[in-house]
N, CA, C and O atoms as CSV, one atom per row, in Angstrom:
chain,resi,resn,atom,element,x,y,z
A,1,UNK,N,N,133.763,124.176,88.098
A,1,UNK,CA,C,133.365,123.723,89.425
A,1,UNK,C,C,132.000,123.039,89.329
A,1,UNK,O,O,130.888,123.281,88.861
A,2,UNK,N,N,132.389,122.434,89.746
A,2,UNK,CA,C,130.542,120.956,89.681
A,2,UNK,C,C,129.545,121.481,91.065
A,2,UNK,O,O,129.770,121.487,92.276
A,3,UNK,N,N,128.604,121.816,90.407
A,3,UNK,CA,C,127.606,122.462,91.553
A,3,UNK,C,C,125.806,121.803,91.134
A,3,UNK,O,O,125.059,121.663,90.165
A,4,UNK,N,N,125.829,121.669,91.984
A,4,UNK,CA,C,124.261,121.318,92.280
A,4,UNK,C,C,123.242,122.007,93.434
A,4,UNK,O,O,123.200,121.846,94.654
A,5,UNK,N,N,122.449,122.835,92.535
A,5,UNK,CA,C,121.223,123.737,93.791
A,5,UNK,C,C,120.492,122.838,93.465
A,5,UNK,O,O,120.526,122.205,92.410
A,6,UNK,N,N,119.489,122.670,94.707
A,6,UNK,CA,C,118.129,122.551,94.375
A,6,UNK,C,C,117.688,123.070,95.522
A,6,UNK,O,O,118.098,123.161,96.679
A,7,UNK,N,N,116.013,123.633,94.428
A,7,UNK,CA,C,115.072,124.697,95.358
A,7,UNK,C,C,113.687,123.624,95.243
A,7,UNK,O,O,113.549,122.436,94.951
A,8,UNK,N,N,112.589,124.954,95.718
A,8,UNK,CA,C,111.654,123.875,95.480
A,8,UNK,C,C,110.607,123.318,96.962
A,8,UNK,O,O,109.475,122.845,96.856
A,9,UNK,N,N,111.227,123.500,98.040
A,9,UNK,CA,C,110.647,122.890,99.242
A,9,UNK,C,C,109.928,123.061,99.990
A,9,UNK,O,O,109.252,123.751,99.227
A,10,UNK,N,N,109.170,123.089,101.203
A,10,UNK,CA,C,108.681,123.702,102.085
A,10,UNK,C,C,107.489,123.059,102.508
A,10,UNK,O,O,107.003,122.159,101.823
A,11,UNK,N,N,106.937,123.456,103.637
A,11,UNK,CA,C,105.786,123.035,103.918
A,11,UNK,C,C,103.925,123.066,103.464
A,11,UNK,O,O,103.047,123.928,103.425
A,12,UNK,N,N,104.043,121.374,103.145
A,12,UNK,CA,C,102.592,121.393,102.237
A,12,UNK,C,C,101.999,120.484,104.026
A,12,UNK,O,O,102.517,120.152,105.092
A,13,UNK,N,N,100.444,120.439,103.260
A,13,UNK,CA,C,99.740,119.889,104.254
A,13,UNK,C,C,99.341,118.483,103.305
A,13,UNK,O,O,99.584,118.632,102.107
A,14,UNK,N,N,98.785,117.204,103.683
A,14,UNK,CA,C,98.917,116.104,103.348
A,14,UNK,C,C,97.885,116.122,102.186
A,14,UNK,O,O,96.801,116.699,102.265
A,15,UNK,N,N,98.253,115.546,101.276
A,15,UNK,CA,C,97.531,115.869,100.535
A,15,UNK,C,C,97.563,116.818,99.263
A,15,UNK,O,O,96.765,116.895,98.329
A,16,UNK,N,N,98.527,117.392,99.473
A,16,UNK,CA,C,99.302,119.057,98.230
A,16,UNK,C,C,100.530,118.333,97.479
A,16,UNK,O,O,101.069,117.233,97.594
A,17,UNK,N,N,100.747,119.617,96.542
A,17,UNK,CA,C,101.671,119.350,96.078
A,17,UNK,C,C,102.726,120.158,96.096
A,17,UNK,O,O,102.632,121.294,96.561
A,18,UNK,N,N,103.758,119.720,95.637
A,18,UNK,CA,C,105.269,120.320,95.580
A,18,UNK,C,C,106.169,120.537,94.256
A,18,UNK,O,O,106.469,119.400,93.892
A,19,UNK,N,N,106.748,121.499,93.351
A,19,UNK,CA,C,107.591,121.089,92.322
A,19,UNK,C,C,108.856,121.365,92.706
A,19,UNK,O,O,109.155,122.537,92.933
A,20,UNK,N,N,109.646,120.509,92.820
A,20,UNK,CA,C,110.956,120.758,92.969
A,20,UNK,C,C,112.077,121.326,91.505
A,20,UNK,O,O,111.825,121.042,90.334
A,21,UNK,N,N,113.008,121.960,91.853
A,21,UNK,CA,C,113.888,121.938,90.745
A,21,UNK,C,C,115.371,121.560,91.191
A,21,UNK,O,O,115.600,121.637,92.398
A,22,UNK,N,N,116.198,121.240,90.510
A,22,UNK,CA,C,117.575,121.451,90.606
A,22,UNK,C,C,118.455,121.910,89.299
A,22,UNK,O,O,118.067,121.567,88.182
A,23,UNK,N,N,119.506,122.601,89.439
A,23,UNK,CA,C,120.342,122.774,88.294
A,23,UNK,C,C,121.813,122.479,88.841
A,23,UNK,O,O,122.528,122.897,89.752
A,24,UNK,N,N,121.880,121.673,87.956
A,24,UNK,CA,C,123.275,121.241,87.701
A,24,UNK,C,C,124.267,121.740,86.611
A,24,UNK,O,O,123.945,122.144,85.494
A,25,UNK,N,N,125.637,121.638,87.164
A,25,UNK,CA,C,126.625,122.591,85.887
A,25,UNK,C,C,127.890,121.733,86.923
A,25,UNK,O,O,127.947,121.141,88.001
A,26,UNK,N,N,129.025,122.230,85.491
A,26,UNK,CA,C,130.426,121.781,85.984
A,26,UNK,C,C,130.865,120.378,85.329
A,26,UNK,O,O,132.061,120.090,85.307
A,27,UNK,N,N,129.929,119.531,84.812
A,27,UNK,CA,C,130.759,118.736,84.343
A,27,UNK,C,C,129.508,118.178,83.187
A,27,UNK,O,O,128.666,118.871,82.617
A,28,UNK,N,N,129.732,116.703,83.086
A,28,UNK,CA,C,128.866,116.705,81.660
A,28,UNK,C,C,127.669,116.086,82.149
A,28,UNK,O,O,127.753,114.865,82.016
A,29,UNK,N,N,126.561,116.465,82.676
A,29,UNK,CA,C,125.228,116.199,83.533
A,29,UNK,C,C,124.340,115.795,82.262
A,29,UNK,O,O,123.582,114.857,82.510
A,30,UNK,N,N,124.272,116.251,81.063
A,30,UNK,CA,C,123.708,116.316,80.311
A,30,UNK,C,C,123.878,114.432,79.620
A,30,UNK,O,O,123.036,113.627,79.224
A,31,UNK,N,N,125.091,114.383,79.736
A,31,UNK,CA,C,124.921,112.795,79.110
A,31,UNK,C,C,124.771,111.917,80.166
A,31,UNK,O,O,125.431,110.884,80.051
A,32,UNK,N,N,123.980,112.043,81.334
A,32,UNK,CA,C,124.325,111.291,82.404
A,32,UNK,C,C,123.052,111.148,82.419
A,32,UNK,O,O,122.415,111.996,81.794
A,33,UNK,N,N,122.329,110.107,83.085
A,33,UNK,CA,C,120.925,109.881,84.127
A,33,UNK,C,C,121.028,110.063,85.212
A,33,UNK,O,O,121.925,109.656,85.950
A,34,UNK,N,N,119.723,110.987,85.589
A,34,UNK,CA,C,119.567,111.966,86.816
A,34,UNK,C,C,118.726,111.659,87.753
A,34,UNK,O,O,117.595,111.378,87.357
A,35,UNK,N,N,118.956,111.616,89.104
A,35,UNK,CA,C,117.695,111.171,89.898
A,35,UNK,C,C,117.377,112.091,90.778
A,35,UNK,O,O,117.975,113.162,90.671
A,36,UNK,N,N,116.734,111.994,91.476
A,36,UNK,CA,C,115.896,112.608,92.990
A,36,UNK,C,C,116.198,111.683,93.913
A,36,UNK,O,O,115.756,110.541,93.787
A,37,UNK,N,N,117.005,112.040,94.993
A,37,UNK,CA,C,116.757,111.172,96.128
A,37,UNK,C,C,116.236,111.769,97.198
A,37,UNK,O,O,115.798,112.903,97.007
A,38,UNK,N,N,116.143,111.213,98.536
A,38,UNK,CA,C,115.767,112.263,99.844
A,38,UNK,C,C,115.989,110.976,101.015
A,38,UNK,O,O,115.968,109.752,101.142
A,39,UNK,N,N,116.218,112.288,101.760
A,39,UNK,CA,C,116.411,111.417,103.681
A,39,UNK,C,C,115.939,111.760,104.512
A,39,UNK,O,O,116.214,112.748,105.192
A,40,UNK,N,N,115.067,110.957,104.639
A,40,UNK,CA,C,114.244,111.275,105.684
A,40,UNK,C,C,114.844,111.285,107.086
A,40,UNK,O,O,115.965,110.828,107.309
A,41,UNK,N,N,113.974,111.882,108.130
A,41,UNK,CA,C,114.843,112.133,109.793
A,41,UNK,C,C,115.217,110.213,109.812
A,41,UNK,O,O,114.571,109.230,109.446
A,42,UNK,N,N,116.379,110.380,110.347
A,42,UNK,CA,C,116.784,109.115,110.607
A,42,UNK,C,C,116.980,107.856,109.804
A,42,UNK,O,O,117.303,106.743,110.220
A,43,UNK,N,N,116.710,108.266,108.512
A,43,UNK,CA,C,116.841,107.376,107.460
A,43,UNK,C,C,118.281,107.533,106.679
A,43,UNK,O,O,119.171,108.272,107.101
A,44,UNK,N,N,118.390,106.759,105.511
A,44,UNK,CA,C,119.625,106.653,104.526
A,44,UNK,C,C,118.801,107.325,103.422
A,44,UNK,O,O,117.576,107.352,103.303
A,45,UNK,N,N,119.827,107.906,102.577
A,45,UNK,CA,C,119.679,108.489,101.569
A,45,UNK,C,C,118.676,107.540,100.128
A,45,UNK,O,O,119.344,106.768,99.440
A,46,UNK,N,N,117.251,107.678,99.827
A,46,UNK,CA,C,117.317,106.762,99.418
A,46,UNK,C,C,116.857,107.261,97.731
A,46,UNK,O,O,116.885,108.463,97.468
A,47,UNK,N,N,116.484,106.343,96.758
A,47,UNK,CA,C,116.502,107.019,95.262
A,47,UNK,C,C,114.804,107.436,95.277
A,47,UNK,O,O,114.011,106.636,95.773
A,48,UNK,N,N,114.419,108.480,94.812
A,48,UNK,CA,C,113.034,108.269,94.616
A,48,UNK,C,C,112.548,108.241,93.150
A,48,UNK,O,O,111.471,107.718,92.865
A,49,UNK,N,N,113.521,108.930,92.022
A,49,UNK,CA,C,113.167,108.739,90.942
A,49,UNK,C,C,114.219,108.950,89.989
A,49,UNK,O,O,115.195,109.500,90.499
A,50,UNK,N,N,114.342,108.662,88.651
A,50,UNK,CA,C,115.553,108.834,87.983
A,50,UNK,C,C,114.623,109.081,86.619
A,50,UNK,O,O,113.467,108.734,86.379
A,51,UNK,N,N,115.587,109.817,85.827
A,51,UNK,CA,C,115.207,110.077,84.282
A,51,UNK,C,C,116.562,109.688,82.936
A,51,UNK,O,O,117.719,109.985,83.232
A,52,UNK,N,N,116.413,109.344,82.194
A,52,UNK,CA,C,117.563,108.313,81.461
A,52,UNK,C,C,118.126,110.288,80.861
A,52,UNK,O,O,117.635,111.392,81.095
A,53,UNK,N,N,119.211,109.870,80.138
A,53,UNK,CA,C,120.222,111.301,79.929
A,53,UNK,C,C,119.487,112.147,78.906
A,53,UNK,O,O,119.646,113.367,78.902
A,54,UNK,N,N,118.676,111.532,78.027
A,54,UNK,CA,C,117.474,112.566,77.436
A,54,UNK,C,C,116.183,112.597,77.436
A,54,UNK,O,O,115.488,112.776,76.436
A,55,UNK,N,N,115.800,112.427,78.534
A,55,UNK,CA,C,114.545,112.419,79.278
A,55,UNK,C,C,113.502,111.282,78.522
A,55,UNK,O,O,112.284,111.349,78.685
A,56,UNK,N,N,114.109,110.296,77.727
A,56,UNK,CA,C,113.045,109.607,77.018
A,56,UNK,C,C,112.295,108.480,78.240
A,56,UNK,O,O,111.133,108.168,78.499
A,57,UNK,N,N,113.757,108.067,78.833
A,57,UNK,CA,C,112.796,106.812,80.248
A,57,UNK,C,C,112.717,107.436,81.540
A,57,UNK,O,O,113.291,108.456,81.924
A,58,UNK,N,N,112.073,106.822,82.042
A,58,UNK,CA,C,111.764,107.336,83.695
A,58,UNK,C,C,111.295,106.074,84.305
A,58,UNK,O,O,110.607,105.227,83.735
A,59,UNK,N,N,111.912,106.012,86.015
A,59,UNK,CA,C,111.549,105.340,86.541
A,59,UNK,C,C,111.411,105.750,87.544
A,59,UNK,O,O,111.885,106.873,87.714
A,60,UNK,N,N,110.661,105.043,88.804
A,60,UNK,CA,C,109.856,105.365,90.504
A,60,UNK,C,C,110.117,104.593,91.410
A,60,UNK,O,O,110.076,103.368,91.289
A,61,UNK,N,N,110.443,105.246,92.516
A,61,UNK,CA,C,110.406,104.387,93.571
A,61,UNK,C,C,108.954,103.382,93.523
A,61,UNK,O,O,108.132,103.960,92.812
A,62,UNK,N,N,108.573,102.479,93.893
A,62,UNK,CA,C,107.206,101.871,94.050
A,62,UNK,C,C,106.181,102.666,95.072
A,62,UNK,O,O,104.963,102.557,94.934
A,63,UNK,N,N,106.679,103.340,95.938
A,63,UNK,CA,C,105.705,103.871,97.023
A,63,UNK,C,C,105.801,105.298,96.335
A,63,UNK,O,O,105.108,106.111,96.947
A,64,UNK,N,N,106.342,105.742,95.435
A,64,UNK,CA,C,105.993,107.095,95.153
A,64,UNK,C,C,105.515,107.096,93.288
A,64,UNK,O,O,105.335,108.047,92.526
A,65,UNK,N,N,105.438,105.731,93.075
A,65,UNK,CA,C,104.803,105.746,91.223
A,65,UNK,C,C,103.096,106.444,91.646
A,65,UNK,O,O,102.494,106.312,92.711
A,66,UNK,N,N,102.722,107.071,90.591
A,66,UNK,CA,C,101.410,107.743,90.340
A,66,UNK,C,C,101.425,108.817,91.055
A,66,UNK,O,O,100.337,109.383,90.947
A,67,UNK,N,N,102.162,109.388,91.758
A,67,UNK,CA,C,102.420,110.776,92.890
A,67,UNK,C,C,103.356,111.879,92.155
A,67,UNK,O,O,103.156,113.092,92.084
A,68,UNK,N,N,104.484,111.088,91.602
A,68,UNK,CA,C,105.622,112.067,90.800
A,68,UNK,C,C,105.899,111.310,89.314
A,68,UNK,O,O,105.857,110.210,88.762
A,69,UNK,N,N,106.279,113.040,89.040
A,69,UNK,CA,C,106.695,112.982,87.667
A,69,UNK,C,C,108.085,113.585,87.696
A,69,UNK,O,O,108.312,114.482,88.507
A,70,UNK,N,N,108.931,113.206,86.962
A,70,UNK,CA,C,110.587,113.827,87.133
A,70,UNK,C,C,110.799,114.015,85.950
A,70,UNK,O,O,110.933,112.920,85.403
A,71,UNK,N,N,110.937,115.108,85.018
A,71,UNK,CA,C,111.180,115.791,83.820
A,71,UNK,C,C,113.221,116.593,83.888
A,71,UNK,O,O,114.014,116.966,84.752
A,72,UNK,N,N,113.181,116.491,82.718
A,72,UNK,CA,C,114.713,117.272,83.000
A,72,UNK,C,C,114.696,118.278,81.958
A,72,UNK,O,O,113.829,118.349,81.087
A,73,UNK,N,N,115.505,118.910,82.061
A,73,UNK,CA,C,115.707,120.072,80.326
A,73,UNK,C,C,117.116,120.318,80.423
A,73,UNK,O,O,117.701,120.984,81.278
A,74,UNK,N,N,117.666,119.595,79.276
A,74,UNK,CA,C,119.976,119.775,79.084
A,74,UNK,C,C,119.670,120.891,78.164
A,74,UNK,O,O,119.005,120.935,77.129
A,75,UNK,N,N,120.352,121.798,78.836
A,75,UNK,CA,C,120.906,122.947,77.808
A,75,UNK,C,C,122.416,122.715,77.609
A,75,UNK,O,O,122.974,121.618,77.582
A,76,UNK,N,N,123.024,124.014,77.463
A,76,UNK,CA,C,124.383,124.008,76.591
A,76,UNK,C,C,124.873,123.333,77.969
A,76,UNK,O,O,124.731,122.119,78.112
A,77,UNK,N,N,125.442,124.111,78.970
A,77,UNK,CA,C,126.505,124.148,80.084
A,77,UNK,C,C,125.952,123.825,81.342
A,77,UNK,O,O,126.722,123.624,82.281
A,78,UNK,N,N,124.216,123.712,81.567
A,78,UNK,CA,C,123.469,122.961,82.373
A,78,UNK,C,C,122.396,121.678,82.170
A,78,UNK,O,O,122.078,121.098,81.131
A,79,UNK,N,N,122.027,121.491,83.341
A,79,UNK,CA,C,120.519,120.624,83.420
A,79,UNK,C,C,119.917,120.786,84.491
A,79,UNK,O,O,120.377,120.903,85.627
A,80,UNK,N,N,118.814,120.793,84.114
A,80,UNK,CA,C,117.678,121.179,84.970
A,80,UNK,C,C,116.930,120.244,85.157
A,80,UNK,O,O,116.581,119.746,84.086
A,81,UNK,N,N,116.403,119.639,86.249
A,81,UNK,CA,C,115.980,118.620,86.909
A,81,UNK,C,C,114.920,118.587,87.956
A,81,UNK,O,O,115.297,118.676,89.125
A,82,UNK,N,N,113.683,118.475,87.712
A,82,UNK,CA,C,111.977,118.836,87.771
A,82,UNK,C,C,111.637,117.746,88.499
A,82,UNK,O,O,111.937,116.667,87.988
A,83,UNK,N,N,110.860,117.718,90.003
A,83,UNK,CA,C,110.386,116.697,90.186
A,83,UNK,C,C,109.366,117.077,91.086
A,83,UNK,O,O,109.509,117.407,92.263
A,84,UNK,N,N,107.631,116.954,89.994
A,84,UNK,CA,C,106.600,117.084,90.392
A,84,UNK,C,C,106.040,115.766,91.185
A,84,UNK,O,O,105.882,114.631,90.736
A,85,UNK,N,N,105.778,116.283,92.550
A,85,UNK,CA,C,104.867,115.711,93.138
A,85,UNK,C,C,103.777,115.878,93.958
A,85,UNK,O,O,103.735,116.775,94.801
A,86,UNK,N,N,102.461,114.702,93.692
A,86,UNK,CA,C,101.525,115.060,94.248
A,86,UNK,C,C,100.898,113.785,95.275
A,86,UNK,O,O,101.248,112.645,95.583
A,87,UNK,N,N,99.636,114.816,95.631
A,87,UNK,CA,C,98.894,113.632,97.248
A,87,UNK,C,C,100.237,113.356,97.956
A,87,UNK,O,O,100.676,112.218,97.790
A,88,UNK,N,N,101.034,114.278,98.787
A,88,UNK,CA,C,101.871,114.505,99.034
A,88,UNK,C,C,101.600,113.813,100.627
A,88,UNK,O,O,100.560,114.171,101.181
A,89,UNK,N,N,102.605,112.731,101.450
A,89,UNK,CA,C,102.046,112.035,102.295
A,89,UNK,C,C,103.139,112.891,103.578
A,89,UNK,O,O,103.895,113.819,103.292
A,90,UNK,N,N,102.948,112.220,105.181
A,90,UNK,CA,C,103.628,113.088,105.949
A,90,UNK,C,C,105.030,112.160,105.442
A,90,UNK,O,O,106.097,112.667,105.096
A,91,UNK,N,N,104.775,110.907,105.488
A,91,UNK,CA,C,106.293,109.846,104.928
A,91,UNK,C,C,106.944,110.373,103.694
A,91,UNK,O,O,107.872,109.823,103.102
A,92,UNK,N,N,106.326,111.566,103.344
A,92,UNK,CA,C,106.917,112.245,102.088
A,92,UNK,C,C,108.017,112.640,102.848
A,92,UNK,O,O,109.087,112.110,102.548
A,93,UNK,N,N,108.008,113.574,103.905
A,93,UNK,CA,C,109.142,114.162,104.467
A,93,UNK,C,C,110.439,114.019,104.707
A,93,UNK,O,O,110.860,113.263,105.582
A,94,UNK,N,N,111.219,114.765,103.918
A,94,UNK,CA,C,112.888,114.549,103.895
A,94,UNK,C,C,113.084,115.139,103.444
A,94,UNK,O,O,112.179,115.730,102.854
A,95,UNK,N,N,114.377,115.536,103.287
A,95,UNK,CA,C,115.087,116.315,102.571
A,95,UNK,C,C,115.578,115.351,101.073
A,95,UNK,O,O,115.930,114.177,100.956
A,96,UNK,N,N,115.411,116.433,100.096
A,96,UNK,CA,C,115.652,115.906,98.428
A,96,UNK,C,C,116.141,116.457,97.944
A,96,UNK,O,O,116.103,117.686,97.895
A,97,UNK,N,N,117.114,115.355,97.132
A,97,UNK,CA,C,118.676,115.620,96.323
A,97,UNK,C,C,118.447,115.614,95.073
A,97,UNK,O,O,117.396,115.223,94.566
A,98,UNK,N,N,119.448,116.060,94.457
A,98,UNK,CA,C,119.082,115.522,93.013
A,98,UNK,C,C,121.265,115.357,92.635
A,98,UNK,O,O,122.192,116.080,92.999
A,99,UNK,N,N,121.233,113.920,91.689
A,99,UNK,CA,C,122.091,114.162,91.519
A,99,UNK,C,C,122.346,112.834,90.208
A,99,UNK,O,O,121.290,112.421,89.729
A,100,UNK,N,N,123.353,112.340,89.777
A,100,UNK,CA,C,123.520,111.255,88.658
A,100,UNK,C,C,122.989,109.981,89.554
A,100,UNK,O,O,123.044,109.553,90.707
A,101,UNK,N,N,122.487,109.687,88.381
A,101,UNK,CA,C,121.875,108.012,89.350
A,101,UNK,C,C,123.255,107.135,89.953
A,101,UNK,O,O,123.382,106.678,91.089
A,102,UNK,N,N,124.060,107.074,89.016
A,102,UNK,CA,C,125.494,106.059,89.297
A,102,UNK,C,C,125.964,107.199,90.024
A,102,UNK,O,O,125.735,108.395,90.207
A,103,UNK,N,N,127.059,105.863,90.495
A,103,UNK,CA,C,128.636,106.352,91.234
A,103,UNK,C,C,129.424,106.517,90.458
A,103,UNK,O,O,129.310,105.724,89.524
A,104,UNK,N,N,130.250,107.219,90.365
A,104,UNK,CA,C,130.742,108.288,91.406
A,104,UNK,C,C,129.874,109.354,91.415
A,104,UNK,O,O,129.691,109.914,90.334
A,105,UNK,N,N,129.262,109.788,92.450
A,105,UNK,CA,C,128.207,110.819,92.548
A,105,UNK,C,C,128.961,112.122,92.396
A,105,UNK,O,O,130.171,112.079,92.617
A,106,UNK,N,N,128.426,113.248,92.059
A,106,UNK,CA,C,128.660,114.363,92.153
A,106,UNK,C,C,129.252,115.243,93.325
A,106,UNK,O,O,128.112,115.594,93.631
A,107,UNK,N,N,129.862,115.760,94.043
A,107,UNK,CA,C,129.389,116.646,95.456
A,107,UNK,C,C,127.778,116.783,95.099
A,107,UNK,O,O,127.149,117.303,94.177
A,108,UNK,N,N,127.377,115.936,96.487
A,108,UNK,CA,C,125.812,116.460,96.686
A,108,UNK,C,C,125.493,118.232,97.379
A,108,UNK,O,O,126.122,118.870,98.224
A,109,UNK,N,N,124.336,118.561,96.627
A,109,UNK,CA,C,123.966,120.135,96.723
A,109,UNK,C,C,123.434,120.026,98.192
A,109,UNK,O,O,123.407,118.841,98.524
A,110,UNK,N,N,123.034,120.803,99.109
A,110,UNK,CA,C,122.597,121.427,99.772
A,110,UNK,C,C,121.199,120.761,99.923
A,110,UNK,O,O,120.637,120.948,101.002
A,111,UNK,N,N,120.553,119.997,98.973
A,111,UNK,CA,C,118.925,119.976,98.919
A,111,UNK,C,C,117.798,120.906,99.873
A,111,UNK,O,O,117.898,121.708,100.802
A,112,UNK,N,N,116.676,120.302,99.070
A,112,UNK,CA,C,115.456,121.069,99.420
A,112,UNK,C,C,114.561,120.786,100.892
A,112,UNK,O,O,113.831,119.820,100.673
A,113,UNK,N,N,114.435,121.115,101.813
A,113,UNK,CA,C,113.429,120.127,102.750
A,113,UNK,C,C,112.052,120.363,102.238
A,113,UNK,O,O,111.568,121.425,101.845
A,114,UNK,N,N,111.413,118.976,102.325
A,114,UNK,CA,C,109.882,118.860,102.155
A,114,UNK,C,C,109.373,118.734,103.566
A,114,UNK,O,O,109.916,118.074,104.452
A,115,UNK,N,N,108.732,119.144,103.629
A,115,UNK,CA,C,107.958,118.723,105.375
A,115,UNK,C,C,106.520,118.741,104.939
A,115,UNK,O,O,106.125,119.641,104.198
A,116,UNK,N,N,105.564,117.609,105.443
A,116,UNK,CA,C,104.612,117.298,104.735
A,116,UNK,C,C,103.921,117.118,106.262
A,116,UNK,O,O,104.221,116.183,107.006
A,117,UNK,N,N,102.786,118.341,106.661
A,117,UNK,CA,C,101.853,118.106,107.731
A,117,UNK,C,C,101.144,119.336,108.286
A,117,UNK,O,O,101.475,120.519,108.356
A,118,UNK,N,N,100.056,118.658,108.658
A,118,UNK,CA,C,98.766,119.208,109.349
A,118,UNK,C,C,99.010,120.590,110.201
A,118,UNK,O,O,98.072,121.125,110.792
């Protein structure tokens, strides 16, 4: 069964930081590239960061490069999927996914809410 948690969330004040995690299992996550997305109230789901299938590349949204770092760790039958961020803004706020960068996506998990304010 293909499952995706991610933890990780909650309320920072502007300016803090957050580490998110997710773990993934159920199918082969490990040879895949992994991202972070999030949706904000009233927005579309959008990418904020991705890591290539053995963590050698990484790439950023442009409004969130120098804020986050997205690390992964493939073990045998999972992956684990890290996404530090900091100077954490209120436009940070959404809820964040983590799942394969391409389509066909996974069933998306449950994600984390960030809520970022005063």
């Amino acid at each position: 069964q293909v499952q995706i948690v991610e933890s990780g969330g909650g309320l920072v004040q502007p300016g803090g930081s957050l580490r998110l995690s997710c773990v993934a299992s159920g199918m082969a996550f490990s040879s895949l590239a992994m991202a972070w997305f999030r949706q904000g109230p009233g927005k579309e789901r959008e990418v904020v960061a991705w890591v290539s299938h053995n963590g050698a590349s990484t790439n950023y949204r442009d409004i969130m490069k120098g804020r986050v770092t997205i690390t992964r760790d493939n073990a045998k039958d999972t992956v684990s999927v890290y996404l530090e961020m900091n100077n954490l803004k209120p436009a940070d706020t959404a809820v964040y996914y983590c799942n394969r960068v391409e389509t066909p996506f996974a069933p998306w998990g449950q994600g984390t809410q960030v809520t970022v304010s005063s």
